[in-house]
N, C-alpha and C positions, 0 to 999 in steps of 0.2 A: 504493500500500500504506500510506503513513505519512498520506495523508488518511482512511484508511479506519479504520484503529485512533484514529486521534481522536477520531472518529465514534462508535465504538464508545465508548470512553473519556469523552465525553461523554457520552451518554445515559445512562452509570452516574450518570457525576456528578450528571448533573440529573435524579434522581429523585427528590433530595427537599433541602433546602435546612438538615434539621438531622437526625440520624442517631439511627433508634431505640434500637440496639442498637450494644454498645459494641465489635462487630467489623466496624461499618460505617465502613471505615475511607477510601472517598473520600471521603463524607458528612462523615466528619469533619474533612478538611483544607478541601476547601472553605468549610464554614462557618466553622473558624478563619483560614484562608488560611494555613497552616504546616502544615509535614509535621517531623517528626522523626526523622532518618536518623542510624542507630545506625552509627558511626564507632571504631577501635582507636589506639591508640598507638604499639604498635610492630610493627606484622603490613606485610610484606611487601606487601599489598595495600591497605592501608589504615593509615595515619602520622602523628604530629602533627610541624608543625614549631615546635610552641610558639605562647602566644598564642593560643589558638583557633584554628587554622587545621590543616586536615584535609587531607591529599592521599594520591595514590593510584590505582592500579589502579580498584578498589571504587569507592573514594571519587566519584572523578570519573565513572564508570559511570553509581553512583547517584546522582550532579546530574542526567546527561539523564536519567536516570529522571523528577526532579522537574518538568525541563525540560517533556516532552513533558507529564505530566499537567497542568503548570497552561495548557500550552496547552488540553489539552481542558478545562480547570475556567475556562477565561476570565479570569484572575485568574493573577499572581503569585505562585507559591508562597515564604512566605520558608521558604528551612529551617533546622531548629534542628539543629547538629551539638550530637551527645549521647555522647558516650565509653564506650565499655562493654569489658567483660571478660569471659574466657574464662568466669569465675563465674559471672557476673551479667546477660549478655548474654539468656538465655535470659527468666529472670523478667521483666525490662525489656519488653521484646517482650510476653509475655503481657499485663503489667498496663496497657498502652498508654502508656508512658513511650515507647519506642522504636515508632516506626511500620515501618520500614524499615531492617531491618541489614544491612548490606552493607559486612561487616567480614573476615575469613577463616572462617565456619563451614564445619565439613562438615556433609553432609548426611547422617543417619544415620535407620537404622527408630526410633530409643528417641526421640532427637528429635522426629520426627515426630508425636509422642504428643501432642506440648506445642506445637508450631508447623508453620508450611506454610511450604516454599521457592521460591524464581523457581526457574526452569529454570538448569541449571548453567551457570557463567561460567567458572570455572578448575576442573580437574582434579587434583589434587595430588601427589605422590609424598613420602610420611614419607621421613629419611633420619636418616643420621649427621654430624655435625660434629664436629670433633673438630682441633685445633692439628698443625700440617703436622710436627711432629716427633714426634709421639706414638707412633706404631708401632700406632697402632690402624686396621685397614683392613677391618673388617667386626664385625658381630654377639659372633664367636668371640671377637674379642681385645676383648669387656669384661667378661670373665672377672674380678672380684677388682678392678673399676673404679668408680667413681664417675659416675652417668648422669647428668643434668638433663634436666628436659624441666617442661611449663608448668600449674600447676595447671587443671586445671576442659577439660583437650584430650583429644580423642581420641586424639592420641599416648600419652597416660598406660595407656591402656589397650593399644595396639599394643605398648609398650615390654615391659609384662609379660604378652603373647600371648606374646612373640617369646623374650620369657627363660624360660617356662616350655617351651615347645618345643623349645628348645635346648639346658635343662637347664643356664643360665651362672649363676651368682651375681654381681650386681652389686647398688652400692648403689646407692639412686633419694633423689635430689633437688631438689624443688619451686621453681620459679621461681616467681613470684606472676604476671609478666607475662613476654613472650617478650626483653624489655631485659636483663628481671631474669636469665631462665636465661641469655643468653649470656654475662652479668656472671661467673656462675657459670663455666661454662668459661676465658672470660679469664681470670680472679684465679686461675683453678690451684685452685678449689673443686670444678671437678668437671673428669672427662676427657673427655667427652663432652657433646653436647647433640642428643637426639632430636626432631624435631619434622617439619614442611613444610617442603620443599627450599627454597622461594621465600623462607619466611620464615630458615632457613639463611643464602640466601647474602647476602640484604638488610643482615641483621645483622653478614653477615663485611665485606661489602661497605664499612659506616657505620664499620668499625673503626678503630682507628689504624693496624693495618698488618695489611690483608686477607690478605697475603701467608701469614700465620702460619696460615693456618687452610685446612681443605679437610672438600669434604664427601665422605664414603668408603663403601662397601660397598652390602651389598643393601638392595632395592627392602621394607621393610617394611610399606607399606600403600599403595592409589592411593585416595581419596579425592576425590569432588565437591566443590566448593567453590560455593556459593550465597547469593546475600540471603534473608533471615528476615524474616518476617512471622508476623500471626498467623492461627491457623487459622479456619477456616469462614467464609471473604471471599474466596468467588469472584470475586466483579467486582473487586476489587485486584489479587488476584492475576493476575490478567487484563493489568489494564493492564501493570503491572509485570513481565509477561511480554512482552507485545505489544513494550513499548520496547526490550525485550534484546535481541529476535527484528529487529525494526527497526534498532537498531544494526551484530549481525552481517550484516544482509543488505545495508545500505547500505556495510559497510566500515568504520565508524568504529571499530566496537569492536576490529579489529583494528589499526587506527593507534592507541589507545588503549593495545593491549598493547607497540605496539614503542615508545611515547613512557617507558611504566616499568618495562620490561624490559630493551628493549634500548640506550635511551640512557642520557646522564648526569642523572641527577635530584638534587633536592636532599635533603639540606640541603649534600651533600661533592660534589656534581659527579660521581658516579661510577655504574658502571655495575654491575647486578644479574648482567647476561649470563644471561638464562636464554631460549633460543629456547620457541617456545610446542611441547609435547609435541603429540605424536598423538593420544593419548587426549583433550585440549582440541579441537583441531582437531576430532576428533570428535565433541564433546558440542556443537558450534556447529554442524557441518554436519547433526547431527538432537535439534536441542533439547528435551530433556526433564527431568525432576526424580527421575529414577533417585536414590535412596540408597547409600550407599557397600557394603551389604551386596550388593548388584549388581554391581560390581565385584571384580575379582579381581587382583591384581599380580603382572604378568608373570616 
């Protein structure tokens, strides 16, 4: 199977040796021999630990992604780790700054307007965080509360689906990045911090004392989680699927998940604890690029 998607993956390659069109995007790496992989700072799945160096779920995902394609491109890919944000992540991608983001997106219809996804890797469930003495243990009790959750995220939008349904008044405020919102809940600037679980407990995790915080209540949105590309490059898209599909079937991409999941990683030694959900399990056992508006929470 993995000589076969080579195979395939090379004869995109070598179609042409300089790329007409500026979504020809194997064409492009190969003749620069660099690929540019859109990387986060503080997402759950994707991390700096300072100094340029990028790790991660994602992160490392999207190496063998690189991996497997400069095999089929005959040539070493170097990659250029490029940082991006919940803002700006999108643009980047389109304007060919970013070749490959494989940062925490979900995958959503409005998105898809502007960019094309791999097949889904993580599965996500939005939650609540919130400091273990707060007395807040769902939706109801942030009545008259202070929220944060992370500019430029689908959470933002979940947070005031869920308040308008509910009919709660809360107040909403803006983290710039997911460091930034949980800074917010520590310092006692907000009660709450809305976002993905993984990226939750990553951040209670990294804390000075994880202890103090827990993640509470209902299931607010499940959410695909995918690398970002840009649209109308089927044969990237391709490869970049093939190697996903390759990893789940080989096994790796699951030693992958329990290497930043379920152990101790860096930069504190400590453990995320989060087993891989059923709805993951499921989107590996039949790999597709479903949108989150496909999904429904349990």
């Amino acid at each position: 199977m993995k000589k076969h998607i080579l195979a395939i993956v090379c004869t995109a390659l070598a179609a042409g040796g300089a790329f007409a069109q500026s979504n020809d995007t194997l064409a492009k790496i190969k003749a620069s021999g660099s690929i540019s992989l859109g990387v986060r700072d503080s997402s759950a799945l994707s991390y700096t630990l300072g100094n340029g160096k990028y790790v991660g779920f994602h992160t490392e995902m999207g190496e063998r992604i690189v991996a497997d394609l400069s095999k089929a491109a005959g040539k070493e890919l170097k990659i250029q780790y490029t940082p991006v944000t919940s803002q700006n992540r999108i643009p980047l991608v389109q304007n060919g700054t970013v070749d490959l983001e494989c940062g925490s997106t979900t995958n959503n219809a409005t998105r898809a307007k502007d960019v094309s996804f791999a097949v889904t890797t993580y599965v996500e469930e939005v939650r609540i965080l919130t400091k273990a003495n707060s007395g807040i243990n769902g939706i109801a009790d942030l009545k008259g509360k202070t929220v944060a959750t992370t500019t430029g995220t689908t959470s933002v939008q979940t947070l005031r689906k869920n308040k308008r349904a509910e009919g709660i008044d809360f107040k909403e405020v803006m983290g710039k990045d997911h460091a930034d919102s949980f800074l917010l809940l520590e310092s006692g600037r907000a009660d709450a911090f809305v976002m993905d679980g993984s990226i939750l407990a990553a951040n209670a995790s990294k804390s000075r004392n994880p202890a103090d915080f827990k993640i509470v209540g209902e299931v607010l949105s499940v959410e695909p989680i995918a690398c970002m590309l840009r649209k109308d490059d089927p044969a990237f898209k391709k490869a970049v699927d093939d190697s996903i599909k390759r990893q789940i079937a080989d096994g790796s991409l699951a030693k992958l998940y329990d290497k930043w999941f379920m152990q101790p990683i860096p930069p504190t030694n400590t453990k995320i604890g989060l087993p891989m959900s059923e709805a993951t399990k499921e989107a590996w056992a039949h790999p597709n690029d479903k949108p989150m508006e496909e999904y429904a929470a349990k």
